[in-house]
PAKEPA-685084 format. One line per 5 residues: number of its first residue (from 1); their letters; for each residue x, y, z of C-alpha. Coordinates in steps of 0.25 Angstrom, whole numbers, padded with zeros to 4 digits. Each point is the difference from the previous one (the first is absolute). Example, Ala and Ser with C-alpha at 12.3 -4.5 7.8 and 13.67 -1.06 7.14 Angstrom:
! residues 2
1 = as = 0049:-0018:0031 ~ 0006:0014:-0002
END
This chain:
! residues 470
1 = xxxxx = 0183:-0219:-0485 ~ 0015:0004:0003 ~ 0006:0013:0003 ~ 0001:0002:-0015 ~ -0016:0003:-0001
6 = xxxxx = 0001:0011:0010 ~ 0013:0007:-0003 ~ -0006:0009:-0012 ~ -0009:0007:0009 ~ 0005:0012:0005
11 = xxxxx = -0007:-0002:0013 ~ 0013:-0011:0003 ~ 0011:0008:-0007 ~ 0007:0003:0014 ~ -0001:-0014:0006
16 = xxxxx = 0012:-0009:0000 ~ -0002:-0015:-0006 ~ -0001:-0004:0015 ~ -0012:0008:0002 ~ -0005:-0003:-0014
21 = xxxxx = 0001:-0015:0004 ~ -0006:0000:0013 ~ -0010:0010:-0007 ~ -0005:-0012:-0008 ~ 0001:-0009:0009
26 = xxxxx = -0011:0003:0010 ~ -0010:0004:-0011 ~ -0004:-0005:-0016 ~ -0005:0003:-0013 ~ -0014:0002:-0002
31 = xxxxx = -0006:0000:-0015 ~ -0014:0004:-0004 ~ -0008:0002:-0009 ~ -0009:0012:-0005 ~ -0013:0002:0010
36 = xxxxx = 0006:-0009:0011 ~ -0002:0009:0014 ~ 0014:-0001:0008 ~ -0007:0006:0013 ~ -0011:0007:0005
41 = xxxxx = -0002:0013:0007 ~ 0000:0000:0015 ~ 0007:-0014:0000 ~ 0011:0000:0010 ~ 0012:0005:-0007
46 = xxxxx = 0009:-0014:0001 ~ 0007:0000:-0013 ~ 0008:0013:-0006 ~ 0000:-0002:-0016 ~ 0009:0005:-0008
51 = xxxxx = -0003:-0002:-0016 ~ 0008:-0007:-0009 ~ -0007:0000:-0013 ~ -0013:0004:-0004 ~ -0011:0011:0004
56 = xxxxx = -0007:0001:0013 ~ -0014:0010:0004 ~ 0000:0004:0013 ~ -0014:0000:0002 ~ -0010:0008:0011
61 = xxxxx = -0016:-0001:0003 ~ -0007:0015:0003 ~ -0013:0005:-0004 ~ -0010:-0007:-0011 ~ 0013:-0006:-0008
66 = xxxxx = 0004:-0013:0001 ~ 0013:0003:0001 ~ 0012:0012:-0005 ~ 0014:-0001:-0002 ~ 0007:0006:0008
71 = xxxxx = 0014:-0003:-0006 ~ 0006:-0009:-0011 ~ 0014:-0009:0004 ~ 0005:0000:-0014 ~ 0015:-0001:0003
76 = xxxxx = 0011:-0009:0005 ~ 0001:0003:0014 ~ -0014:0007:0004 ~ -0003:-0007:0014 ~ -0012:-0001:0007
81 = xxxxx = -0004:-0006:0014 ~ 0010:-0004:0012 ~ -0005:0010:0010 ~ 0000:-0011:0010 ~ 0015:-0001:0000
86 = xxxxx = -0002:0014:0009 ~ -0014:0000:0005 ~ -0009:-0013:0006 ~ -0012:0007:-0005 ~ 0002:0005:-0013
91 = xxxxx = -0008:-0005:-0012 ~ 0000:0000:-0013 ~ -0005:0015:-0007 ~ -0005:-0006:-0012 ~ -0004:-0010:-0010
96 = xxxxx = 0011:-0007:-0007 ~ -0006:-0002:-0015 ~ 0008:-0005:-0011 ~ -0001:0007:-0013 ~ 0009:-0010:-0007
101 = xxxxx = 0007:-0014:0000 ~ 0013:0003:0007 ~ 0009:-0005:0013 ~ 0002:0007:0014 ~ 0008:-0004:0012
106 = xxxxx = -0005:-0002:0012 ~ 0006:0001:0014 ~ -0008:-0002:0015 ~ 0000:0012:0007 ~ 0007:-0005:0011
111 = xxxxx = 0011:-0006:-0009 ~ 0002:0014:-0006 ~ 0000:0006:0014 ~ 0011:-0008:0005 ~ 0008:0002:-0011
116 = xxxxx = -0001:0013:0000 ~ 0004:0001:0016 ~ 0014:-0008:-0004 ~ 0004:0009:-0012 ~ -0004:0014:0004
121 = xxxxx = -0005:0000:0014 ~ 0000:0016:0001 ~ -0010:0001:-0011 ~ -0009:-0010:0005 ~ -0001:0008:0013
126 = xxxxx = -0004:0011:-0009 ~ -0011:-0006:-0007 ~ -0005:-0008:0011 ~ -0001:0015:0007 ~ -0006:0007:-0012
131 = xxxxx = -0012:-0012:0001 ~ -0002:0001:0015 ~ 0000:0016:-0001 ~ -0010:-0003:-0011 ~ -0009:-0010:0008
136 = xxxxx = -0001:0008:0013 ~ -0002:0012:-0006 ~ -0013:-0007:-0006 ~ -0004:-0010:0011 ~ 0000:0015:0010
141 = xxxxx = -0010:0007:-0013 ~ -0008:-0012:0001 ~ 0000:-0001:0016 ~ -0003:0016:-0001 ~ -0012:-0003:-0009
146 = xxxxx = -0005:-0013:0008 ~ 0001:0009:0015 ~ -0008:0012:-0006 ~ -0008:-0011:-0007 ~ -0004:-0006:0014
151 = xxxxx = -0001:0014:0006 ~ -0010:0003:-0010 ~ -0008:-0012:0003 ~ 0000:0002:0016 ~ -0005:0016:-0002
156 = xxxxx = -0010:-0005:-0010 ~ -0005:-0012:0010 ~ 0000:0010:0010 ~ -0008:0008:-0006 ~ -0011:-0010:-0005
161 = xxxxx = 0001:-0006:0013 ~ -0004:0013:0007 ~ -0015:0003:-0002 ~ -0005:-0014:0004 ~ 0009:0000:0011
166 = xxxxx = -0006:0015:0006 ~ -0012:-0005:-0004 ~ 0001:-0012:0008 ~ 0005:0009:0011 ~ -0013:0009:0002
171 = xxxxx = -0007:-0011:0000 ~ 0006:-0005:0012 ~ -0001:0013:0006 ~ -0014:0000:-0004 ~ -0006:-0012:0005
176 = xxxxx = 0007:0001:0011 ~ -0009:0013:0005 ~ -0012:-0010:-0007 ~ 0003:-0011:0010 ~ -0002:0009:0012
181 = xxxxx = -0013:0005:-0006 ~ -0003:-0014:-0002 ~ 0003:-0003:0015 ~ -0006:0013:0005 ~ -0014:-0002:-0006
186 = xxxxx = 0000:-0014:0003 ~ 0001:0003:0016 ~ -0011:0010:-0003 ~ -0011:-0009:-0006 ~ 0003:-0009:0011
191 = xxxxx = -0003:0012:0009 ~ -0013:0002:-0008 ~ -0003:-0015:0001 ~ -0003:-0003:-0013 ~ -0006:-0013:-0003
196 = xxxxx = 0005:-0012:-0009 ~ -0011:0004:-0010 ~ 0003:0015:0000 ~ 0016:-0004:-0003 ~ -0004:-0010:-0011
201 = xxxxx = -0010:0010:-0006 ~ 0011:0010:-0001 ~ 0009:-0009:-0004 ~ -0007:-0003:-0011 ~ -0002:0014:-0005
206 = xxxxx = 0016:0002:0001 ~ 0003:-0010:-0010 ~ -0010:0006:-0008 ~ 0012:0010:-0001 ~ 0011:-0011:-0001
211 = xxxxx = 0008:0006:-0013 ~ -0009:0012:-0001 ~ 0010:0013:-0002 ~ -0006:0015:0000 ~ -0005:0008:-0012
216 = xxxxx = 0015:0003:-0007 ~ -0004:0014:-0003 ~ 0005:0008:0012 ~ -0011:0011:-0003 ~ -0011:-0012:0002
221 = xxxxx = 0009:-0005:0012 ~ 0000:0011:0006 ~ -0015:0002:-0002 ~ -0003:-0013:0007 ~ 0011:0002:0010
226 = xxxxx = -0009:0012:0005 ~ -0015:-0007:-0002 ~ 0006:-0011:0009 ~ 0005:0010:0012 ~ -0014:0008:-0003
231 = xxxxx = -0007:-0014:0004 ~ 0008:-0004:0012 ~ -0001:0013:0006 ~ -0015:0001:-0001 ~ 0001:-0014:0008
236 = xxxxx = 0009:0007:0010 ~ 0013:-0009:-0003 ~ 0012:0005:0006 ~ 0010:0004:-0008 ~ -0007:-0001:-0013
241 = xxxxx = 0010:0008:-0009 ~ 0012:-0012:0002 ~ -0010:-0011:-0001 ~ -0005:0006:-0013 ~ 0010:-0001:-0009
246 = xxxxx = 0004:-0013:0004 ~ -0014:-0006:-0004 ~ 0001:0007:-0014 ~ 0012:-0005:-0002 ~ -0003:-0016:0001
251 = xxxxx = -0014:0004:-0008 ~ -0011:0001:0011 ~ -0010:0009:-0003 ~ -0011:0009:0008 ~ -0010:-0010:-0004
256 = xxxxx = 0008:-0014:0004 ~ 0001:0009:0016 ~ -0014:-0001:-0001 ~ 0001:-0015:-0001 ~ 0008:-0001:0011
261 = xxxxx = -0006:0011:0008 ~ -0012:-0011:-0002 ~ 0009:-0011:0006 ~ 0004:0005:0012 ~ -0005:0008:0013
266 = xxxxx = 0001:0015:-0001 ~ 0014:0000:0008 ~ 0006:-0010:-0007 ~ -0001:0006:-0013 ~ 0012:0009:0000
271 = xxxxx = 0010:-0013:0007 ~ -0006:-0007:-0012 ~ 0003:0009:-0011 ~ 0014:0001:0008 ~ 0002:-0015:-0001
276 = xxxxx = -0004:-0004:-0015 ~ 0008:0012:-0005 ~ 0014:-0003:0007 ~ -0003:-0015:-0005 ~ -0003:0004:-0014
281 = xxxxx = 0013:0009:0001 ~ 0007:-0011:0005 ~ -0002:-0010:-0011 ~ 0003:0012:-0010 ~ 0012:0002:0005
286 = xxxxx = 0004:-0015:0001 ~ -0003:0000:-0014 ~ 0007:0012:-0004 ~ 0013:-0006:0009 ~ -0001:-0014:-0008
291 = xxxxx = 0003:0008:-0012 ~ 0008:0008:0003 ~ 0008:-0014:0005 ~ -0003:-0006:-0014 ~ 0004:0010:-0007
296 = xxxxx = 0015:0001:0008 ~ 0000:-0015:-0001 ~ -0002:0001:-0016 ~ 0010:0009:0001 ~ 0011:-0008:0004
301 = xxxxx = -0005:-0012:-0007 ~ 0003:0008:-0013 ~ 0013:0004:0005 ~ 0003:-0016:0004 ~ -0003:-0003:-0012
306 = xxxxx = 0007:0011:-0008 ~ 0013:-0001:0008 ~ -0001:-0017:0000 ~ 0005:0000:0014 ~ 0002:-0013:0004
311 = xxxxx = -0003:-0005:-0015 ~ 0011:-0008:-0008 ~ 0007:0009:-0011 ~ -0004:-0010:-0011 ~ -0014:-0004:0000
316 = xxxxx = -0011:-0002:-0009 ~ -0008:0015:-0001 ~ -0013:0007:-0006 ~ 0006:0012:-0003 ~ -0014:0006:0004
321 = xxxxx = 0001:-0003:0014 ~ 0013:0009:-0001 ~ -0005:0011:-0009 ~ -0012:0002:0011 ~ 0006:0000:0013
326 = xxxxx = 0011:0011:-0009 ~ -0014:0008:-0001 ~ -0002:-0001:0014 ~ 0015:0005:0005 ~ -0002:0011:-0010
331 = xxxxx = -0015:0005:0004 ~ 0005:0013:0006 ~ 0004:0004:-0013 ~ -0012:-0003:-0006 ~ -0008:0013:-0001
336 = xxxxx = -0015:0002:-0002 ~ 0004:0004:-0013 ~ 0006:-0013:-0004 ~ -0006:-0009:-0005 ~ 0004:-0015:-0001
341 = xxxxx = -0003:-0009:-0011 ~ 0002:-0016:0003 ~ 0000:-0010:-0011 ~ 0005:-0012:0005 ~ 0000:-0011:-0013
346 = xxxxx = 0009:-0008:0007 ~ -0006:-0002:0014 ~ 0003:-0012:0005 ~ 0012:-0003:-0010 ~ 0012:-0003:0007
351 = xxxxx = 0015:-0002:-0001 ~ 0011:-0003:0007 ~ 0010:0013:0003 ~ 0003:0009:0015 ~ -0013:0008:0002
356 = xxxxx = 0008:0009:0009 ~ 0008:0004:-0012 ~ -0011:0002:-0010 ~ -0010:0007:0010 ~ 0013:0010:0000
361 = xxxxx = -0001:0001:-0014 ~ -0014:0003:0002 ~ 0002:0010:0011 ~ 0012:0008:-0009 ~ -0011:0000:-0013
366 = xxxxx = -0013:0004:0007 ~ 0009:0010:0008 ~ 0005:0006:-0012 ~ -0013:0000:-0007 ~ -0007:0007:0011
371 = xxxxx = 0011:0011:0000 ~ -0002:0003:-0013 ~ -0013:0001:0002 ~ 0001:0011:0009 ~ -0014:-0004:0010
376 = xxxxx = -0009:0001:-0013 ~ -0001:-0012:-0012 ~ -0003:-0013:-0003 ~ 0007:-0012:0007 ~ -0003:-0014:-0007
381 = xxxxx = 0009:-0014:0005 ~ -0003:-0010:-0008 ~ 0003:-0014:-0004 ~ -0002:-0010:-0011 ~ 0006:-0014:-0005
386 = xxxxx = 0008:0003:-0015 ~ 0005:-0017:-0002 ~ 0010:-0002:0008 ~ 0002:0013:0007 ~ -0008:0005:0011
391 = xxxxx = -0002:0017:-0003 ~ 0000:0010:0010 ~ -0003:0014:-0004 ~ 0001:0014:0010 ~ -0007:0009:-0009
396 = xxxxx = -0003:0017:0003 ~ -0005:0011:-0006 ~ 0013:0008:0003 ~ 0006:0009:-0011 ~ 0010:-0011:-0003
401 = xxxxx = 0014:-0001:-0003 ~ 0006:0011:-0010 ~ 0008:-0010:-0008 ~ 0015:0006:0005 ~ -0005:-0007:0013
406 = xxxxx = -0007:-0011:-0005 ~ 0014:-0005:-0007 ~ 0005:0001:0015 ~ -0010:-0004:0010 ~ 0006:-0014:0003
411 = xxxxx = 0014:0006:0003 ~ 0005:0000:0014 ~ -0001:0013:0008 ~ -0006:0007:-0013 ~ -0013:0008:0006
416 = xxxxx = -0008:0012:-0004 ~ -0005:0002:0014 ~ 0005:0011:0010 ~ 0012:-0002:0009 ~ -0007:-0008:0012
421 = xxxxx = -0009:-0007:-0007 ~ 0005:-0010:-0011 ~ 0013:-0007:0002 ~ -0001:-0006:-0014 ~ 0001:-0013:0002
426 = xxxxx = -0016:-0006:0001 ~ 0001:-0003:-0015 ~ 0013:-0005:-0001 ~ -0004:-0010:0015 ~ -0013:-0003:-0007
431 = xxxxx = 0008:-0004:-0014 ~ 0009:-0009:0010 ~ -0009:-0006:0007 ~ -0011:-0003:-0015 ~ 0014:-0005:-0010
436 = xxxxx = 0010:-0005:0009 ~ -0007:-0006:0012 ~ -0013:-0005:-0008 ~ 0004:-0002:-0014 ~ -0010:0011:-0004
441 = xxxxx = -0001:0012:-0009 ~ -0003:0015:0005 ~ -0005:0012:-0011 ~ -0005:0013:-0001 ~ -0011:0004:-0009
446 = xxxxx = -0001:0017:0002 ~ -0007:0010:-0007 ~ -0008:0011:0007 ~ -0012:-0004:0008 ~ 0004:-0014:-0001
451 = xxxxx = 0012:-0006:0005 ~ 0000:-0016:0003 ~ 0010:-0009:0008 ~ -0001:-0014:-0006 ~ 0008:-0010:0008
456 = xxxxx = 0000:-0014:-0007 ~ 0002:-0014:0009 ~ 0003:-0012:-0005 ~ -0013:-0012:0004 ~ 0005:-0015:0002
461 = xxxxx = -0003:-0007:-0011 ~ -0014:-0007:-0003 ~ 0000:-0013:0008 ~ 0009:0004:0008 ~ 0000:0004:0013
466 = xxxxx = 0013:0009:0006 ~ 0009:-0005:0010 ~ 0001:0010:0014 ~ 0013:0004:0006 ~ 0001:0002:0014
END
């Protein structure tokens, strides 16, 4: 091509046949034909396209369709891409579709930057200013919704975190009192000189007791509480009204005293009672602490897992694993009214994507469909295998979308929440993170009482296996 092919475009009507030339120079002509795809959304924007001849779609995924137009290049001088001649990290916004057989001139991003520099310096530092503005502006939205994203996630760990942890606490506490007991009452069968049979034989009746709880009823408790105290003080033993409740609480019974009353010598009874109920309590409150332990360690398994700390951004995932430990961060905000419905189709299916960006589309979805439950509904996560795609669905019994805000749920900073509690930007993060990271599709299906969040992944082909990235 020469500078003949681009001097009818109005787009070069001020550029001298120097510039025209040099123009030419550092790009070509490209032809094509009807259906031929030029570049695809979310590529890195290293050609700026300026049409020639012919007719263009600018094409975009959202929702259930395959794709819309967003604009038509019908005329001599329309111009797409180049953003990278201003900005490293631009890519393209759309889908380049040819509509028609027809010709485009094609010049590297770079190329058009430099030229621009020599032959209008001034307006470069205007554009390149405009697309920083632009870009800070959104990387500090994004930074506001990561910090009150992580902020989130620390009170809602904190707050998981800090039953097991005062359980674990009184249990200390506990057996530390039930240690001394323990030490107290030992001294004083020793004093009663107990015999080795004696202490086997009332061994023997304590781990009758091992696992053995009280009656649950606090009434019935109670009852037995003060049978018990009624016993020891027809047999005289000192403070009868502390040991009682001690003894119906690890399951001991008027009748099992009687047992050991058998056992042991008259003075030894009450030291003997001492010592099997401060080792029963012991072991209860060992067991109570190893929960309670489990249960924090669980904890922060599932936040591990659902922050992948120390896990490579790119790996092969099972969306379940993620989806779960999402449950676990959001417990607090699981009411006794909610109720959680988990069909997982696809357990085990795995593909290769960042499980720390999907388990924060999980987060954004399950968070919203909670709100709009307000404490009371229906939660169901579910997954399924649809041929090539791997389908996640976020499903509530919410009122839904009225179909003003359905049109504009993906839109950044659109939300129908109150000020300080929505930033708008959940769905448009989650659409990111599902279409442009992970070749994927995100919809809406609302109506009232049923609202689903599908997200759609792509599976490696059959027979093959996907390659990780560190």
């Amino acid at each position: 091509m020469d500078i003949e092919d681009l001097r009818p475009i109005f787009l070069f009507d001020a550029l001298s046949d120097e510039q025209l030339a040099e123009l030419v120079a550092a790009g070509e002509e490209v032809s094509f034909d009807e259906g031929a795809v030029l570049f695809h959304e979310g590529d890195p924007a290293t050609s700026w396209w300026v049409l020639m001849e012919g007719r263009i779609d600018a094409v975009r995924h959202a929702g259930r369709d395959e794709a819309f137009v967003m604009m038509s290049m019908d005329r001599p001088g329309q111009w797409a891409g180049g953003f990278r001649a201003w900005d490293d990290e631009s890519n393209y916004l759309a889908t380049a579709r040819t509509a028609s057989a027809g010709r485009i001139f094609r010049l590297p991003s770079d190329e058009l930057g430099r030229l621009a520099r020599e032959w209008s310096r001034f307006s470069v530092h205007l554009i390149t200013g405009f697309f920083q503005t632009v870009r800070r502006m959104d990387t500090l939205s994004r930074q506001r919704e990561a910090l009150i994203a992580l902020g989130e996630l620390a009170a809602r760990l904190a707050h998981e975190i800090n039953n097991p942890a005062s359980a674990a606490a009184r249990a200390v506490d506990a057996l530390e009192e039930s240690t001394d007991v323990l030490g107290t009452s030992l001294a004083s069968l020793a004093r009663h000189e107990v015999t080795a049979e004696q202490f086997i034989g009332l061994d023997g009746l304590r781990r009758e007791l091992v696992g053995a709880t009280g009656p649950a009823d606090p009434l019935a408790l109670a009852d037995r509480e003060t049978a018990l105290q009624e016993w020891l003080d027809r047999r005289g033993i000192k403070d009868g009204w502390q040991l009682a409740p001690q003894l119906a609480t690890v399951g001991a019974t008027v009748e099992w005293c009687e047992r050991v009353a058998g056992v042991l010598d008259e003075s030894a009874i009450g030291p003997g009672l001492e010592w099997a109920a401060a080792t029963l309590s012991a072991q209860a409150l060992l067991a109570e602490m190893k929960e309670s332990t489990t249960r924090i360690s669980r904890l922060l398994d599932s936040v591990k897992s659902y922050t992948q700390v120390d896990r490579a951004s790119l790996q092969l995932v099972d969306v379940t694993e993620g989806l779960e430990s999402t449950l676990v961060v959001l417990g607090h905000k699981l009411g006794p009214e909610i109720a959680v419905e988990r069909e997982f189709g696809a357990a085990g299916q795995r593909i290769e994507a960042s499980p720390g960006e999907l388990n924060q589309v999980w987060t954004n979805l399950i968070d919203n469909a909670l709100d709009a439950m307000d404490g009371r509904g229906t939660l169901r996560v579910a997954t399924r295998v649809d041929a090539d795609e791997l389908v996640v669905e976020i499903a509530d019994t919410g009122p839904g979308f009225p179909p003003e805000v359905l049109a504009r749920a993906f839109e950044p900073f659109y939300t129908t929440k109150e000020i300080g509690r929505g930033t708008g930007l959940g769905l448009d993060i989650a659409r990111r993170i599902v279409e442009d990271r992970h070749h994927g599709r995100i919809a809406i299906d609302s109506r009232p009482g049923a609202t689903v969040v599908s997200v759609r992944l792509p599976r490696p082909a059959a027979g093959s296996e996907p390659t990780v990235q560190g």
